[in-house]
N, C-alpha and C positions, 0 to 999 in steps of 0.2 A: 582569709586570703583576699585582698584588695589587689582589684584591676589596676589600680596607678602604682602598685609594687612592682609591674614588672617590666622589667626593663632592658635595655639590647646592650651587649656588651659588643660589640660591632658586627661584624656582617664576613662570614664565606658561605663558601656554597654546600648544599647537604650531598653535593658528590664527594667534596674533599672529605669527609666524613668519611662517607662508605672508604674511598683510601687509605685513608688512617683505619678504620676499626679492622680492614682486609688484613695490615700489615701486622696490627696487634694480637687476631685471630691465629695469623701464620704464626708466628714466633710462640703463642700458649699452645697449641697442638699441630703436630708436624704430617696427621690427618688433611690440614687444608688445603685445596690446591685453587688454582686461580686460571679463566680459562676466557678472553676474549677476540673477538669476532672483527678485529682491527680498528678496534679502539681503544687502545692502551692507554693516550692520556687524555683521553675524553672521560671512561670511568677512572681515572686517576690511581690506574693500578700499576701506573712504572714502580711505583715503592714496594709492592709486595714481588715484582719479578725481580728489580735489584737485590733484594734483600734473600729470594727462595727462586733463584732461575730453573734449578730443578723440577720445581713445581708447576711451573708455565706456564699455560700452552697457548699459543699464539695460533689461534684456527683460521685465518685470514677472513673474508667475507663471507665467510657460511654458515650462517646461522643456526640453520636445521643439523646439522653436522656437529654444532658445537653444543646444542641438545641433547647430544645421541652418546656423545663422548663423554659427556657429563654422568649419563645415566649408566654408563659402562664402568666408569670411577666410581659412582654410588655403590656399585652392586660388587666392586670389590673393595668395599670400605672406607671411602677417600668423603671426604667431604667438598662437594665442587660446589664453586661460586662463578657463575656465567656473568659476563659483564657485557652488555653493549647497552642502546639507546633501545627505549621504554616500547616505540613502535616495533623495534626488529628484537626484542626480546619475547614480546605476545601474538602479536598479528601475525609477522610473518613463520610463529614456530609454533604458532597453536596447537597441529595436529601431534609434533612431538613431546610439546609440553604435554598432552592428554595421555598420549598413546603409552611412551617410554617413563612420565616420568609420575605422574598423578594417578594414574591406573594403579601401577606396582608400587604407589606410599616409596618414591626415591627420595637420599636425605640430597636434594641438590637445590643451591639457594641460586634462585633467576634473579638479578639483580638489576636492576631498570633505570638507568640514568637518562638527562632529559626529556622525562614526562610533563605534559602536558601543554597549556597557552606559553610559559615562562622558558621555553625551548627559546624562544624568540622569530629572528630573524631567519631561521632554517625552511617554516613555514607550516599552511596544513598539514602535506605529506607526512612529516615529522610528529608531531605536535600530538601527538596520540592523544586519545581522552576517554575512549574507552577498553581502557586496559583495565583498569579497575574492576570493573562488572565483570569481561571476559574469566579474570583470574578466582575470583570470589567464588566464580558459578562452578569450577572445579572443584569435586568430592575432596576434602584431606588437605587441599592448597591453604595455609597460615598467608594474609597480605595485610603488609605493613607498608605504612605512608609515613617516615617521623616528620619533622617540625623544622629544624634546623642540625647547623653539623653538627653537635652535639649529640644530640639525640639519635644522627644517624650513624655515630659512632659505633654510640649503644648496642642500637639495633642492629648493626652486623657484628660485633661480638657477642649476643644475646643468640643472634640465629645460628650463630657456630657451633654453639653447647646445645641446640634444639633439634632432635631428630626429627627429623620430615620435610615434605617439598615446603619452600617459604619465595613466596611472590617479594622484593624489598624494591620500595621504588622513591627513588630521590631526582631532584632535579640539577638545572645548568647552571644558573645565575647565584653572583652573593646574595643571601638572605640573612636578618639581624639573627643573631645567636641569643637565646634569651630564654636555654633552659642551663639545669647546672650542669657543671664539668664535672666527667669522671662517674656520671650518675649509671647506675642499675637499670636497665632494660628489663621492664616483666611484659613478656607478649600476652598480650589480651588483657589488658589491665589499662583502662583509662587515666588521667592523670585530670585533675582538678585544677584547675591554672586559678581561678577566682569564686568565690560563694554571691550568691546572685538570689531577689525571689521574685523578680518579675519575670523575666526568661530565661531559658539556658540559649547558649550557641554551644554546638556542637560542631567540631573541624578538626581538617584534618591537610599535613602536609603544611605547604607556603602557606597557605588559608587562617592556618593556626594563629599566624603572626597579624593579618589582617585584621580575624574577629578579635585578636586583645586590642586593636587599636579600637577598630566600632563599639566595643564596650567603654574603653573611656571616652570617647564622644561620647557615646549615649550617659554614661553619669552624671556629664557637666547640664546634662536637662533630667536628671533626677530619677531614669531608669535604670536598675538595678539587674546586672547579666551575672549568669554565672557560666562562665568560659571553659570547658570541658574539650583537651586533645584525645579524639581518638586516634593513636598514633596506629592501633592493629583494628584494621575491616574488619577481620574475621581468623580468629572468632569474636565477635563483637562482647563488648563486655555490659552486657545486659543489665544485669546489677548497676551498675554507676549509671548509665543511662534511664532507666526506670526511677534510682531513687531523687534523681535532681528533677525527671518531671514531673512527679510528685508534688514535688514545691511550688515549682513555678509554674505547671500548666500551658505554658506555650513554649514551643521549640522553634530554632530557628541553627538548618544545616548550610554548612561552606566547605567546599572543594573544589578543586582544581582539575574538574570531569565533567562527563554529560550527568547530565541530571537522572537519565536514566544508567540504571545500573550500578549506581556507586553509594555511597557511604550514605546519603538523605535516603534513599529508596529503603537500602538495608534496615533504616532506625524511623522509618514509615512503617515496615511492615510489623517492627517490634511493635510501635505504638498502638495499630491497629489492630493487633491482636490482644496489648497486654494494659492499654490506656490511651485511649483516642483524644487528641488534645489539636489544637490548632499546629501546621507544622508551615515552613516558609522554604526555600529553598534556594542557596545561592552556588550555581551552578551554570555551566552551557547549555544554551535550549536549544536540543536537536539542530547542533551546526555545526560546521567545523571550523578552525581557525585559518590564521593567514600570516603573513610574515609581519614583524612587529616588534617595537623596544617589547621585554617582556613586562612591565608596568603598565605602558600604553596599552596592552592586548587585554590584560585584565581590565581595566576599567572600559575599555570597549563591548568587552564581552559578559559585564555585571558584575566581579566578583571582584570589585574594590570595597575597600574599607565602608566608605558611603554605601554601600549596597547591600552592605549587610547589617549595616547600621536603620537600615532604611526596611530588611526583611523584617527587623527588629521591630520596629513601630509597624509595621503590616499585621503582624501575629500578634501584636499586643491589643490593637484593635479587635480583628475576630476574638481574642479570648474575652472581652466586655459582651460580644452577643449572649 
């Protein structure tokens, strides 16, 4: 698998995904219902209420309420999919998400649309970033980050057939498309985008797309990545991530989070348990963000292309001590 194989067949956003894979969900089992918090076309669910009005529910701005109702639908067999933005899906419903829906293993998929810097111009307030950690630290909670729409298709037709709570979080902005259509979603199963034996990058989400770029920069100076989606946090897939650092001995993680609590931290502590190896990390450092094109805020805030290309040659170094 060569990094200059891959390639963007153009660009939507991983919400329009989660809209399409809701509507395709709806229509394979008549289980699914669809439940958001006045933001119907922001997560891009007009097409599953046109298509299942029955199914609806249109809870206005109450987010904790549209928690509750969810876990009331679980427990009489319905399968609910909560839809609003990535901050008032964790932050503001934390305690219900614990109490009603992770406590008692409900099958209700929290569904998270613009997460994190690439929210844009909405601002801090918005712009969550540590949702990721919040939801991982939950006993039983499945969190998935896909890559582009494709993949976030996947993954909410994948989470429909999977019983239990599942964290799914996609963002706002077009992102290139550059995995295959129509492809099988397996939760907790890595996916190998490139073979590499100087470093791996590991990422996850918008990131995904990034480090293939940093990798072929880094080729045309004769370093050799091997580019690994981890589209599911948790449960992490331990296996793929063990047998690639194996080879390459240095890691280097990318996400669209704080640096504490997310996806680097998580495949820190594997390593420090099961193979300590130089690690780098391209993430938020203990900050929050601000209103911004959602490009400009990434390279403001490190997690451009260059910066992980650049974590790349940082850990390449410590692995020669």
């Amino acid at each position: 698998m060569n990094i200059n194989d891959i390639t963007s067949s153009g660009s939507r956003a991983t919400r329009e995904g989660f809209g399409q894979g809701l509507l395709e969900a709806g229509g394979q089992n008549p289980k699914v219902v669809g439940l958001t918090a006045d933001l119907l076309e922001s997560l891009q669910m007009q097409h599953f209420k046109k298509e299942f009005p029955e199914r609806f529910f249109q809870v206005g701005i109450a987010e904790a309420n549209m928690i509750g109702i969810a876990a009331g639908l679980a427990t009489a067999g319905k399968i609910p999919f909560t839809g609003t933005f990535a901050n008032f899906s964790t932050g503001r419903v934390y305690d219900q998400i614990r109490q009603s829906v992770a406590y008692s293993h409900k099958n209700v998929k929290i569904c998270a649309s613009h997460a994190g810097l690439t929210l844009g111009e909405d601002g801090a307030t918005h712009q969550i970033l540590e949702d990721i950690g919040m939801m991982r630290m939950l006993p039983g909670m499945v969190v998935i980050n896909p890559c582009d729409y494709n993949q976030t298709k996947a993954a909410t037709l994948a989470i429909a057939e999977y019983y239990g709570p599942v964290y799914l979080r996609f963002g706002r902005p077009a992102w290139p498309i550059f995995t295959p259509e129509n492809q099988k979603f397996k939760i907790g199963k890595a996916l190998q985008l490139s073979t590499g034996k100087d470093v791996t990058i590991f990422a996850t989400g918008h990131l995904v797309w990034t480090s293939v770029e940093a990798a072929k920069q880094l080729a045309t100076q004769g370093v050799s990545c091997e580019v690994i989606n981890i589209h599911t946090i948790k449960p992490l897939d331990n296996e793929a991530i063990l047998d690639s650092v194996s080879k390459t001995r240095a890691v280097v993680v990318a996400e669209e989070h704080q640096r504490n609590g997310g996806l680097g931290e998580s495949i820190a502590n594997l390593l420090a348990h099961k193979l300590p190896v130089p690690v780098e990390f391209v993430a938020v450092n203990d900050s929050f963000g601000e209103s911004g094109k959602p490009l400009e805020l990434l390279e403001k805030y490190g997690l451009s292309s260059n910066d992980v290309a650049n974590a790349a040659r940082r850990v390449l170094e410590r692995k020669k001590v």
